[in-house]
C-alpha positions as CSV (number, residue, x, y, z in Angstrom):
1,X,117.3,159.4,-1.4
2,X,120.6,157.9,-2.0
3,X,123.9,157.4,-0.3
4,X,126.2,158.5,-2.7
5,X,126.6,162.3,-2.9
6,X,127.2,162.8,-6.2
7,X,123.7,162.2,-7.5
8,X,121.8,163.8,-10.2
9,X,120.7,163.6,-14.1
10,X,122.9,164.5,-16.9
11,X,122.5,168.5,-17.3
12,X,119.7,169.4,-19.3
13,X,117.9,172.9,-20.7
14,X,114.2,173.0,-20.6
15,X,113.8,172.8,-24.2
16,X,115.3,169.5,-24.2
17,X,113.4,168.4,-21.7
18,X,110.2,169.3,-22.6
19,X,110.9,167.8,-26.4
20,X,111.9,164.5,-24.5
21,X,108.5,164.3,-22.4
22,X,106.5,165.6,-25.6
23,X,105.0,168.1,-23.4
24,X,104.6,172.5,-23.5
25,X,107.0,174.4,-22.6
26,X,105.2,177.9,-21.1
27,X,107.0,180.6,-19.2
28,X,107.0,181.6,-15.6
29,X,105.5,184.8,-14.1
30,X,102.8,186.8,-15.8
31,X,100.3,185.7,-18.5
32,X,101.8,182.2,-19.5
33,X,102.9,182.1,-23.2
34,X,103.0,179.3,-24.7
35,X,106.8,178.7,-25.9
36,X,106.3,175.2,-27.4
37,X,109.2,173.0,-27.7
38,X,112.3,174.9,-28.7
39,X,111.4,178.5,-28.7
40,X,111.3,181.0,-26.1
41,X,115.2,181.7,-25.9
42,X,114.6,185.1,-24.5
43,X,113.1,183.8,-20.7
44,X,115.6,183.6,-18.5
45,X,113.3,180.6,-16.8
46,X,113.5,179.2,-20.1
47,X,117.6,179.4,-20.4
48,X,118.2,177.6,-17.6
49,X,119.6,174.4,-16.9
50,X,118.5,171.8,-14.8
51,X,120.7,169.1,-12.9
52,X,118.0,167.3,-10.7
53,X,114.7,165.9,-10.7
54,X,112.4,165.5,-7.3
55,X,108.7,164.2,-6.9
56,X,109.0,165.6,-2.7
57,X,108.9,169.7,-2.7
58,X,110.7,168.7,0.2
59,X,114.0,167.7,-1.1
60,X,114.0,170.2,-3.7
61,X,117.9,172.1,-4.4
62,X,119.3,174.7,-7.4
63,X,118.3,173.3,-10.4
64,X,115.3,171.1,-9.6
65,X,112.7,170.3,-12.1
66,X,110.0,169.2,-9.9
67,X,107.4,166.8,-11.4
68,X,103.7,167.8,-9.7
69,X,102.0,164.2,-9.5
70,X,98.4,164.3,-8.2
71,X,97.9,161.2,-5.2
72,X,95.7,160.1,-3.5
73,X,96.0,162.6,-0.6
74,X,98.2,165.3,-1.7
75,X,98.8,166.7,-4.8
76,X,102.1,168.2,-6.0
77,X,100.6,170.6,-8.3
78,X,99.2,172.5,-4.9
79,X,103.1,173.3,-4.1
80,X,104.4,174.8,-7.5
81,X,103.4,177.9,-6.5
82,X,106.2,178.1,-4.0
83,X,109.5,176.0,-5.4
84,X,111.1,178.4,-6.7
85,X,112.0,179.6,-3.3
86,X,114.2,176.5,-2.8
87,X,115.8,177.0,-6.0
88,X,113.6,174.9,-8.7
89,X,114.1,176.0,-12.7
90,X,111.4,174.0,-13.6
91,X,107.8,171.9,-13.3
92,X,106.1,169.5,-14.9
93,X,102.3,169.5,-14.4
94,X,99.3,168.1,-15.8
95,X,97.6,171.6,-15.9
96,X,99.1,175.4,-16.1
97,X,99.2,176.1,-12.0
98,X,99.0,180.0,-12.0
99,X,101.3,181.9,-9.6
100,X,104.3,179.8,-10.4
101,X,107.4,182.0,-11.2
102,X,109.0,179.3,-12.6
103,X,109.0,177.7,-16.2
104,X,106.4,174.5,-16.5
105,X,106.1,171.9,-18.9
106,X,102.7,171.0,-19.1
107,X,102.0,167.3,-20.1
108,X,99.1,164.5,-20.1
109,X,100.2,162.8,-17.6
110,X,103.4,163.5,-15.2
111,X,104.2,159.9,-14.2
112,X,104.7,158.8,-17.8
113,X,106.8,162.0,-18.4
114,X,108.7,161.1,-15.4
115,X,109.0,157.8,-17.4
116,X,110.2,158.9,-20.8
117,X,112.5,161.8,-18.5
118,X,114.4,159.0,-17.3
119,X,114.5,157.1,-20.1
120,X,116.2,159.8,-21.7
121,X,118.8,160.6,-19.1
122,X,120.0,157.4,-19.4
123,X,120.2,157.4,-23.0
124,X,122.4,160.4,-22.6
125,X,124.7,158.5,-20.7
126,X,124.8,155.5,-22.9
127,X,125.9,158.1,-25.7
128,X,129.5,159.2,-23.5
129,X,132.2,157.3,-24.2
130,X,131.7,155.7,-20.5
131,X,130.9,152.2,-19.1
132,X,127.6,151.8,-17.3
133,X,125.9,148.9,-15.9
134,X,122.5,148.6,-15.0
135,X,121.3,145.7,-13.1
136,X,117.6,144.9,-12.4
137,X,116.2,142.9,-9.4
138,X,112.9,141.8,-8.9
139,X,111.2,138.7,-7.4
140,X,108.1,138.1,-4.9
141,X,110.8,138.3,-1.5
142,X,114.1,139.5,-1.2
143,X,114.4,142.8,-3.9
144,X,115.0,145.2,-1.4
145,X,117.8,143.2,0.7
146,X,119.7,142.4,-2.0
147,X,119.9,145.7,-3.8
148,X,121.1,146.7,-1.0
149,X,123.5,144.2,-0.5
150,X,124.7,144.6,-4.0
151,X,124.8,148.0,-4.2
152,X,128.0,147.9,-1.4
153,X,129.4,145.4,-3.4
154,X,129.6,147.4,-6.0
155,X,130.7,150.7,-4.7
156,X,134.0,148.7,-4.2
157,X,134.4,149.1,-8.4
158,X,133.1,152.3,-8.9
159,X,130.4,155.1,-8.4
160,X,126.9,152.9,-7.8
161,X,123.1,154.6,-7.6
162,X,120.7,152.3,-5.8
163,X,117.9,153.6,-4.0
164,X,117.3,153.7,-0.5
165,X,114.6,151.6,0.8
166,X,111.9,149.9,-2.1
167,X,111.7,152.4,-4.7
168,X,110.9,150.2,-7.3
169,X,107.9,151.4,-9.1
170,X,106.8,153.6,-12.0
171,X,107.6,156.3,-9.9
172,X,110.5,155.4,-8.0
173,X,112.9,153.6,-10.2
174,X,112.3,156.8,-12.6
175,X,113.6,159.2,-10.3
176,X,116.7,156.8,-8.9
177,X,117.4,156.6,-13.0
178,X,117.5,160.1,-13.0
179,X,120.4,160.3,-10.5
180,X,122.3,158.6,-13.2
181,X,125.4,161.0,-14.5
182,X,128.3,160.8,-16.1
183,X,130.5,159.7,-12.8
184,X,128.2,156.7,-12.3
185,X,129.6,153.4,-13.1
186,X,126.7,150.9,-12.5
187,X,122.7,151.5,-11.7
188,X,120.9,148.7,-9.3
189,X,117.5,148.9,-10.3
190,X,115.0,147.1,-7.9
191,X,111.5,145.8,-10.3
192,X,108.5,145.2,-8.2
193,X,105.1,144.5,-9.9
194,X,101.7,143.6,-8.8
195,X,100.4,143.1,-12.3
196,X,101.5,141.8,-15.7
197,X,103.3,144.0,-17.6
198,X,104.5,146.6,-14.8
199,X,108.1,145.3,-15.3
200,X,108.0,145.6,-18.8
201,X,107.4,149.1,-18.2
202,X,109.8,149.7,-15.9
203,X,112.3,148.1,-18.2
204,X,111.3,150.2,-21.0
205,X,112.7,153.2,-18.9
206,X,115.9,151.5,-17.4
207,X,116.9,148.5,-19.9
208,X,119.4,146.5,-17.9
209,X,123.0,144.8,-19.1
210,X,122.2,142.1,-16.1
211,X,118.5,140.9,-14.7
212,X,118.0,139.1,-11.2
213,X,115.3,136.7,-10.5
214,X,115.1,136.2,-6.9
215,X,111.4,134.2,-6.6
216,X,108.1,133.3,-7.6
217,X,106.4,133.5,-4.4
218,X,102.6,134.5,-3.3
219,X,103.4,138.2,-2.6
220,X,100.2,140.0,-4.8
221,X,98.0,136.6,-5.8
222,X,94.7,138.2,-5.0
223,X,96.0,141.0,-7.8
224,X,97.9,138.4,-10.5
225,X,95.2,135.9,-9.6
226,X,97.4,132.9,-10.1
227,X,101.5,132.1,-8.9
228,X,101.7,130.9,-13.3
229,X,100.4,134.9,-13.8
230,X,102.9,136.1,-11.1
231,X,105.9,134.0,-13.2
232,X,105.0,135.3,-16.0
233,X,105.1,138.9,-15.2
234,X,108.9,138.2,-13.5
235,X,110.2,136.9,-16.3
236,X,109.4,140.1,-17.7
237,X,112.7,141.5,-16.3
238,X,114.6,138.8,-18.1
239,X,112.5,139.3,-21.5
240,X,113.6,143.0,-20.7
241,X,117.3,142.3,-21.2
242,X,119.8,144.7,-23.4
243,X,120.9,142.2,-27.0
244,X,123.7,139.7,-25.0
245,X,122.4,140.7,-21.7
246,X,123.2,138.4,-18.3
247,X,120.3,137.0,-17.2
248,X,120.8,136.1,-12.8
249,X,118.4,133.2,-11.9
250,X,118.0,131.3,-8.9
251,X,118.5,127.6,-9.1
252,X,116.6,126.6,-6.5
253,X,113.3,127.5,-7.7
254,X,111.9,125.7,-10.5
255,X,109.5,128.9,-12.0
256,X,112.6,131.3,-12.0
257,X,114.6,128.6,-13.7
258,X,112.1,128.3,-16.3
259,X,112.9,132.0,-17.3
260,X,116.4,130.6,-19.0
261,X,114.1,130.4,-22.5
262,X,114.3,134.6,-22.6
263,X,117.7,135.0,-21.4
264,X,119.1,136.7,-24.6
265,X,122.5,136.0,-23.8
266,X,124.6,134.3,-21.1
267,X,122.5,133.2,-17.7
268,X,124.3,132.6,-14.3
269,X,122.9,130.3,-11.9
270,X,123.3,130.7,-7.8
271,X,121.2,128.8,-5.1
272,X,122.3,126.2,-2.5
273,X,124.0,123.2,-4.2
274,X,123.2,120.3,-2.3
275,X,119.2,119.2,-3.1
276,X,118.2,121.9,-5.8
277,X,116.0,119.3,-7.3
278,X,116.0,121.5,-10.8
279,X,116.5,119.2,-13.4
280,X,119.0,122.1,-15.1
281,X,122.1,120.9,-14.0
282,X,121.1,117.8,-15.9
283,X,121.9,119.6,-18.9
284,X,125.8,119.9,-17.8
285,X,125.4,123.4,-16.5
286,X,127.3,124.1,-13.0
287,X,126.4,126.3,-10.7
288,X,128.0,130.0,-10.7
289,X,127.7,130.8,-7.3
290,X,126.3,128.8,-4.4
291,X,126.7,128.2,-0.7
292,X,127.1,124.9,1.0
293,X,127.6,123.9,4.3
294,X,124.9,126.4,6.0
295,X,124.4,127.0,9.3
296,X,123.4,129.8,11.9
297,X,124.2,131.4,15.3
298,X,122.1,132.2,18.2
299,X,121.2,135.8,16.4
300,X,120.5,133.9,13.2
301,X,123.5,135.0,11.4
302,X,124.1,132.7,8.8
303,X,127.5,131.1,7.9
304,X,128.6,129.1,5.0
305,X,130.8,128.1,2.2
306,X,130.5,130.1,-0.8
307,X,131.7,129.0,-4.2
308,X,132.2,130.0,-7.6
309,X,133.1,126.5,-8.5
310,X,136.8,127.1,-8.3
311,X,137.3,128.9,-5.6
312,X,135.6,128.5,-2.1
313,X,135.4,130.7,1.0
314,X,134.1,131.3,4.0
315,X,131.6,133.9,4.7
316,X,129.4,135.2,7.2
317,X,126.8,137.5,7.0
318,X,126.2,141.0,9.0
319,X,122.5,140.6,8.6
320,X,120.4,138.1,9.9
321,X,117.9,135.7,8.2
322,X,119.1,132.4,7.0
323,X,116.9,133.0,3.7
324,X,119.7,136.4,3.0
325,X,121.7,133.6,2.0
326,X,120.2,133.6,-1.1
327,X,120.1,137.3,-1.9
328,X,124.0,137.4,-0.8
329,X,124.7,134.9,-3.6
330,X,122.1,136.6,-6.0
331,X,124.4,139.5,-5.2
332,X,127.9,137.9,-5.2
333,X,127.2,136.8,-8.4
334,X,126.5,140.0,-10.0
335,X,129.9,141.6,-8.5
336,X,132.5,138.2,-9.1
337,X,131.0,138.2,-12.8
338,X,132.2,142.3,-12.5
339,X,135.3,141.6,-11.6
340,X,134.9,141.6,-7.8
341,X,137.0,139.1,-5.6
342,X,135.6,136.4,-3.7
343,X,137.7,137.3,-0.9
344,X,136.3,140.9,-1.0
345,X,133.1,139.6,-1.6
346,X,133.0,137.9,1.7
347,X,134.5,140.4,3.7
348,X,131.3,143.0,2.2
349,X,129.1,141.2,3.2
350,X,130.1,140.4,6.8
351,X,130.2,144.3,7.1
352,X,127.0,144.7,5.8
353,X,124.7,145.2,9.2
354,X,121.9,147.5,8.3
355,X,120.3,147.2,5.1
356,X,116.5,149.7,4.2
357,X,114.8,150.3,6.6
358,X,112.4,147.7,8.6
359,X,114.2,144.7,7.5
360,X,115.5,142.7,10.3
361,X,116.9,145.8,11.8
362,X,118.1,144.6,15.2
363,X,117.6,147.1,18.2
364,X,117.6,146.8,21.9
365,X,114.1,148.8,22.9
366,X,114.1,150.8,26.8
367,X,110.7,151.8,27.6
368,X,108.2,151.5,30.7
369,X,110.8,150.0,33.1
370,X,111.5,147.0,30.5
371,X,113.9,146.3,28.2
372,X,113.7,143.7,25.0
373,X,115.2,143.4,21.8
374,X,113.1,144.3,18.5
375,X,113.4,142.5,15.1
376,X,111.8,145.2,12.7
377,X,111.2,143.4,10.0
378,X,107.8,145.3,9.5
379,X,108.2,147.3,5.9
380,X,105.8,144.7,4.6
381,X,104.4,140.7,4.3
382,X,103.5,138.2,2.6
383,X,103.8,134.4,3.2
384,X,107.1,133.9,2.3
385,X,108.6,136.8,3.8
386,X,106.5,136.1,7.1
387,X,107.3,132.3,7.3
388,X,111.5,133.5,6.9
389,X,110.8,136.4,9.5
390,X,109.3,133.8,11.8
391,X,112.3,130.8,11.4
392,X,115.0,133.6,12.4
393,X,112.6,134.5,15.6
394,X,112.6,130.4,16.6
395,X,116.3,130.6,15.8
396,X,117.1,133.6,17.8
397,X,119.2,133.0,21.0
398,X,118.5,129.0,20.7
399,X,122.5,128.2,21.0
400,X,122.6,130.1,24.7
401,X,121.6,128.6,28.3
402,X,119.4,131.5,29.1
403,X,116.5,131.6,25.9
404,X,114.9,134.3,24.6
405,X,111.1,134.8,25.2
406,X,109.8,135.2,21.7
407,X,106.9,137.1,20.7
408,X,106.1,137.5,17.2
409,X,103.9,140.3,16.8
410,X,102.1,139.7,13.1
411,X,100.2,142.1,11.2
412,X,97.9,141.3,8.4
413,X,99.1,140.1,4.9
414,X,97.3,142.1,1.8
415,X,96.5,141.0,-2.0
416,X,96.1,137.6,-1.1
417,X,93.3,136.5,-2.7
418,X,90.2,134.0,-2.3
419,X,92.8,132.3,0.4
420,X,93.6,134.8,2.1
421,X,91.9,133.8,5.2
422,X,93.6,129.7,5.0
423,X,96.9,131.4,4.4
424,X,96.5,133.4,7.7
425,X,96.0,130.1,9.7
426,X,98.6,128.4,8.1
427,X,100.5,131.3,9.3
428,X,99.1,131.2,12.8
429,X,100.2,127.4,12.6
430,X,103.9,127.9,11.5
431,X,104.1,130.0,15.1
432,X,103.2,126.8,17.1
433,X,105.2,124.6,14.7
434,X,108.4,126.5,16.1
435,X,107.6,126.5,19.6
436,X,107.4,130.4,19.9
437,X,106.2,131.6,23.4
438,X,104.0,134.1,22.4
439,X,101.9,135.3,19.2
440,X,100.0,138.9,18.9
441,X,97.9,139.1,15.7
442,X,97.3,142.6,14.8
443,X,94.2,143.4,13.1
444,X,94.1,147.9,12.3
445,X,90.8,148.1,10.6
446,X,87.6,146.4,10.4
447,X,89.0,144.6,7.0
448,X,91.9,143.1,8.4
449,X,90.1,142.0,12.0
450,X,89.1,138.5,10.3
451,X,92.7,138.0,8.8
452,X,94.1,138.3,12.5
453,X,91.7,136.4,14.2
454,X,92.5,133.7,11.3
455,X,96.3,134.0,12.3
456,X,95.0,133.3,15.9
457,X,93.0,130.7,15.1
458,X,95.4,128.8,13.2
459,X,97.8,129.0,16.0
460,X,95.7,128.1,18.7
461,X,94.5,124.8,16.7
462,X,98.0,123.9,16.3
463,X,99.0,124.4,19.8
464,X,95.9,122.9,21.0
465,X,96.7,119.9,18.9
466,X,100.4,119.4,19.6
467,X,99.4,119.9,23.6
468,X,101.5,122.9,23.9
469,X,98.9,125.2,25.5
470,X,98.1,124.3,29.5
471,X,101.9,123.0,29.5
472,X,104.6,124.8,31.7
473,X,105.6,126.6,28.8
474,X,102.4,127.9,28.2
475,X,102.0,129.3,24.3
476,X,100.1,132.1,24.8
477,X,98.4,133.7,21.5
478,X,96.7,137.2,21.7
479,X,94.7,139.2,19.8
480,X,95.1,142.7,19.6
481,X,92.5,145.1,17.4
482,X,95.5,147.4,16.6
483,X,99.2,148.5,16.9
484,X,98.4,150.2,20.3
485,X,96.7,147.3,21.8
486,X,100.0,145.6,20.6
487,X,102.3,148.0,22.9
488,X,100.2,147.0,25.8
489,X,100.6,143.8,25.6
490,X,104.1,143.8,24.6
491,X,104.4,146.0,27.7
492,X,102.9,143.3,30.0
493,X,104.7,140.3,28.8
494,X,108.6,142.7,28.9
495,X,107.1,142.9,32.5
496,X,107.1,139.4,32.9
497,X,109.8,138.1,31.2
498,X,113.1,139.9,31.5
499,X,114.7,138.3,28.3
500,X,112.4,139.0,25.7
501,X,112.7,139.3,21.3
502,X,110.1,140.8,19.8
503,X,109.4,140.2,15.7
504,X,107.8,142.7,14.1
505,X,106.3,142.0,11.0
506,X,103.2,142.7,8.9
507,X,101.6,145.1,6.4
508,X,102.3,148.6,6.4
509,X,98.8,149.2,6.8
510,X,98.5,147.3,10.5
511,X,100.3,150.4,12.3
512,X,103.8,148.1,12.4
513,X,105.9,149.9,11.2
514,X,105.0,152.7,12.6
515,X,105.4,151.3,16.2
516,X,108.7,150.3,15.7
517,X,109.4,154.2,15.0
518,X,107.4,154.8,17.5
519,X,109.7,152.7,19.9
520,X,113.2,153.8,18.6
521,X,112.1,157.4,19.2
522,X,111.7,155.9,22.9
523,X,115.3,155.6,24.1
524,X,115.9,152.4,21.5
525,X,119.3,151.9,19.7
526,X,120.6,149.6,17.4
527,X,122.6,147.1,18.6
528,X,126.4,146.5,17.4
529,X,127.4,143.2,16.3
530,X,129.6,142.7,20.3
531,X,126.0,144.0,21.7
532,X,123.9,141.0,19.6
533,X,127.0,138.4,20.4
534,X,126.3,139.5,24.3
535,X,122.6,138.6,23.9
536,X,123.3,134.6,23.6
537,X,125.8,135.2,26.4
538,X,123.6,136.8,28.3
């Protein structure tokens, strides 16, 4: 799950972990005793120490303590039966699972004993005589990007745990917590939430030395019920703070500014400078890290000025998206207030060119007798995210003689509410705004057919009303019932037009995703930074 290789919990015996999950300890093989919580020193299953903890049976290793956690579709306890094969000591389960010839710890519930696990490992590694950070991220866009972003900032000072991709709920950031050991040096924990009190648990388990607060955006309103709800449970990651702890707020947005009331100790401010409009700075606070002078290429790589108010330097970023300039100074902060140079902050991030997966990932796709190049920024959506996916589309290849025909291929957005449907057109309307060529709006079920064809909708209203359909440049919007129907059409207009850029992004339920696997699988590869310069000279 993560990049570094020396991962995995503070060595533990069974009896200790068992006490710290309050669950019962009972022996492998044979009629299952029950040892309680510190006896049973005669088992050799019992004896035995573990190193790891893994939720997938799949990833298990010597010394696993595998926690059994019934889903919606599969559950774990149906594979304890057969981990000790790949070198498990130990499961937790809900229930006794006979057969198992490994030691289980039987609790109520194996998701809050993952929990209270975690929260003890890191406990354990507060207690060595060792520095370790942890830093917390959450906000309604941009967690993922800059974790990961901050994370190889951070590697430059020392051992770093982050996880790979968005584990950043009661079961994922336990089980990144519990990779923590004595050689790590700092902990990025990413804090997502779709109701109140979600990040308060999450910072119960893994309470952080520094908090980031990215944005309040929509992402979630149909299950918060109001953006006031949605601030309030983001703040919870500030309210979470360690005594003296650094809270990391963005400037720019007036709700995340607000959160300076919990910050516990010291709060460092980043956004862009000119035209914040947050009457903060009225107050005779400066800015701690912020970018000025912005600007992008023809791949939408943005460029600018960053500054720590004494020191300025230029910087441009590996990724794309001209809203990553935000999460790069979200991120710079963190690592200049750790002692990380601007200078080598800069030059990190201009090396950073692939970030989780599904994020603006840049590939040139070979399929069918065509040949276009796919921005998979499909892991998930919500109006903010879409509306930033959709600028670096419109901005894509706009410096070069030859443009780019650009598709943007949009899947529904969930957990939007009683607007969901008016949110969809405005959607739909931000495609004509930028004078895209083409839209597809993915439907995937019978539930999200009406949130596509209210993407459509908007967008052909638009275009009808800014005269942009029946011109030479004709805007042509589609509607397509799933991600299949989406291929085919993709497949027609890469027949047509030669220089095509495709935008992935939706919903991991509209089949997105999945299609842009589908297409790398197909003879696709990711394009180096000389490959993206050739497309605007192409």
């Amino acid at each position: 799950m993560n990049q570094d290789e020396n991962v995995g919990m503070v060595p533990m015996t069974l009896q200790e972990i068992a006490e710290a999950v309050h669950g019962r300890l009972v022996d492998g093989d044979g009629p299952h005793a029950d040892l309680g919580q510190g006896s049973g020193d005669g088992s050799p299953h019992i004896r035995a120490e573990a190193t790891n903890v893994v939720s997938d049976s799949r990833q298990l290793r010597e010394g696993s303590v595998f926690v059994a956690i019934a889903g919606e579709r599969v559950d774990g306890h149906d594979f304890v039966p057969g981990i000790a094969a790949s070198g498990a000591v130990a499961a937790i389960v809900e229930h006794v699972v006979e057969g198992s010839s490994v030691a289980q710890i039987v609790v109520e519930n194996s998701v809050r004993a993952l929990g209270l696990l975690a929260r003890h490992n890191l406990d354990k590694r507060r207690e060595m005589d060792l520095p370790l950070t942890i830093i917390g991220i959450t906000g309604s866009v941009g967690k993922t990007t800059t974790k990961d972003l901050l994370s190889s900032l951070l590697r430059r000072l020392g051992s770093t745990i982050a996880p790979v991709g968005s584990f950043n709920n009661e079961i994922g950031l336990p089980l990144t917590a519990l990779e923590v050991n004595a050689s790590t040096r700092f902990l990025v924990a990413e804090m997502g939430a779709s109701h109140i009190g979600e990040i308060t648990y999450l910072t119960n388990i893994a309470p952080p030395d520094i908090s980031i607060a990215l944005k309040v955006g929509v992402a979630h309103l149909g299950e918060f019920g109001s953006v006031e709800n949605i601030a309030k449970a983001k703040s919870e990651i500030v309210q979470g703070l360690l005594p003296g702890g650094v809270a990391v707020l963005n400037a720019n947005d007036p709700r995340v500014a607000q959160m300076r009331r919990f910050a516990p100790g010291r709060v460092l401010w980043f956004g862009e400078q000119a035209g914040s409009g947050v009457d903060v700075f009225n107050e005779g606070q400066a800015f701690d890290m912020t970018a000025q002078d912005i600007r992008v290429d023809g791949l939408d790589h943005p460029s600018f000025t960053m500054s720590d108010g004494a020191e300025h330097v230029p910087v441009t970023l590996g990724i794309s998206g001209e809203h990553n300039v935000m999460n790069a100074l979200a991120a710079a902060a963190v690592a200049h207030h750790l002692g990380l140079p601007l200078d080598d902050i800069a030059a990190v991030l201009a090396d950073q060119r692939r970030i989780s997966p599904h994020r603006m990932a840049v590939s040139t796709v070979e399929r069918n007798g065509i040949a276009f190049t796919l921005i998979d920024d499909s892991f998930n959506a919500n109006p903010d995210s879409m509306r930033a996916g959709l600028r670096g589309l419109s901005a894509w290849g706009s410096s070069g003689e030859d443009k780019p025909f650009r598709v943007a291929v949009l899947g529904a957005m969930l957990e939007l509410g009683a607007d969901e449907l008016a949110l969809h057109r405005q959607i739909g309307e931000q495609c004509a705004d930028l004078s895209l060529d083409a839209v597809v709006a993915v439907g995937g079920n019978e539930a999200l057919a009406p949130l596509a064809q209210a993407l459509a909708d908007g967008a052909k209203d638009e275009a009808s009303r800014r005269g942009v359909t029946g011109s030479t440049q004709d805007f042509k919007v589609l509607l397509a019932q799933d991600a299949k129907q989406a291929d085919d059409m993709i497949s027609s207009l890469g027949q047509e037009h030669r220089n095509m850029v495709v935008l992935l992004k939706g919903s991991h339920v509209s089949g997105l995703s999945a299609l842009a696997e589908q297409w790398e699988k197909r003879e696709s590869h990711s394009m180096t930074a000389d490959e993206q310069n050739g497309e605007v000279q192409r």
